[in-house]
C-alpha positions, 0 to 999 in steps of 0.5 A: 534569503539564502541564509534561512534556506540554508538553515531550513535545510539543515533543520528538516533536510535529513531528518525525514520531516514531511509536510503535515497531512491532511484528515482524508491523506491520514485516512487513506493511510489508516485505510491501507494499513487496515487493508494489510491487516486483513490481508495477514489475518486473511480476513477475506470478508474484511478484505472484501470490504475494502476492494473496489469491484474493478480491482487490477492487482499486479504483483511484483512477479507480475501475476494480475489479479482481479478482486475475486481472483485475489480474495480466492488466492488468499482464502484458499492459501495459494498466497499468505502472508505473514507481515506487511510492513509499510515504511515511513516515507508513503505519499499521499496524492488526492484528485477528488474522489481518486487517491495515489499512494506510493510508498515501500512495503517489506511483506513476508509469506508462503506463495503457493508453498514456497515461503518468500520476503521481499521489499517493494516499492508500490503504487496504490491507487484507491476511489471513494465511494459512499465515504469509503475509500475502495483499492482499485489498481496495485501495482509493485516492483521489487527493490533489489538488495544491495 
């Protein structure tokens, strides 16, 4: 038995292998990078779409934004952004109607005329509702460089 743990951990343990994913885990996915390309191509009509009218968004300077506040900062370009990159590693956790989703971003842009890049680790919680699954709470933090 020790044997083939030893063997299983040299197989999968430093290659980033994760279990398979489920149909629902892998649309969530799709969902949040479609999410972020509304964001970058400031698609607010899209955007809109995709948020949960509850929305609690909580950037990792701390700003917190509900839906309309975020949507207006976008539209207006007190906030753009140039690139969302999610990395491999993101999670998914689902509850029913209620998904988790933690992973790390690498997001490039202007806030209020000041361009920024930073990488941050993020939680993402999202609710289906009539077979779409809606952001209702972010929340980042910012991984210090090393």
């Amino acid at each position: 038995m020790r044997n083939i743990a030893c063997l299983l951990i040299l197989i999968f343990g430093g290659s980033g292998w994760m279990p398979a994913q489920s149909g629902a885990e892998k649309q969530i996915l799709q969902t949040e990078l479609n999410r972020f390309d509304a964001m970058v191509r400031r698609d607010t009509a899209k955007l809109r779409a995709m948020l949960d009218d509850g929305l609690y968004y909580v950037h990792s300077n701390g700003l917190i934004e509900s839906k309309r506040q975020h949507i207006s900062a976008i539209s207006a370009g007190s906030l753009i952004y140039m690139s969302i990159d999610r990395g491999p590693q993101a999670t998914v956790r689902r509850y029913r109607k209620i998904a988790l989703v933690n992973g790390q971003v690498r997001v490039s842009g202007v806030l209020q005329g000041g361009p920024f890049s930073v990488t941050l680790n993020y939680t993402a919680v999202y609710r289906k509702r009539k077979q779409q699954w809606l952001l209702l709470n972010w929340q980042s933090t910012r991984v210090q460089s090393e």
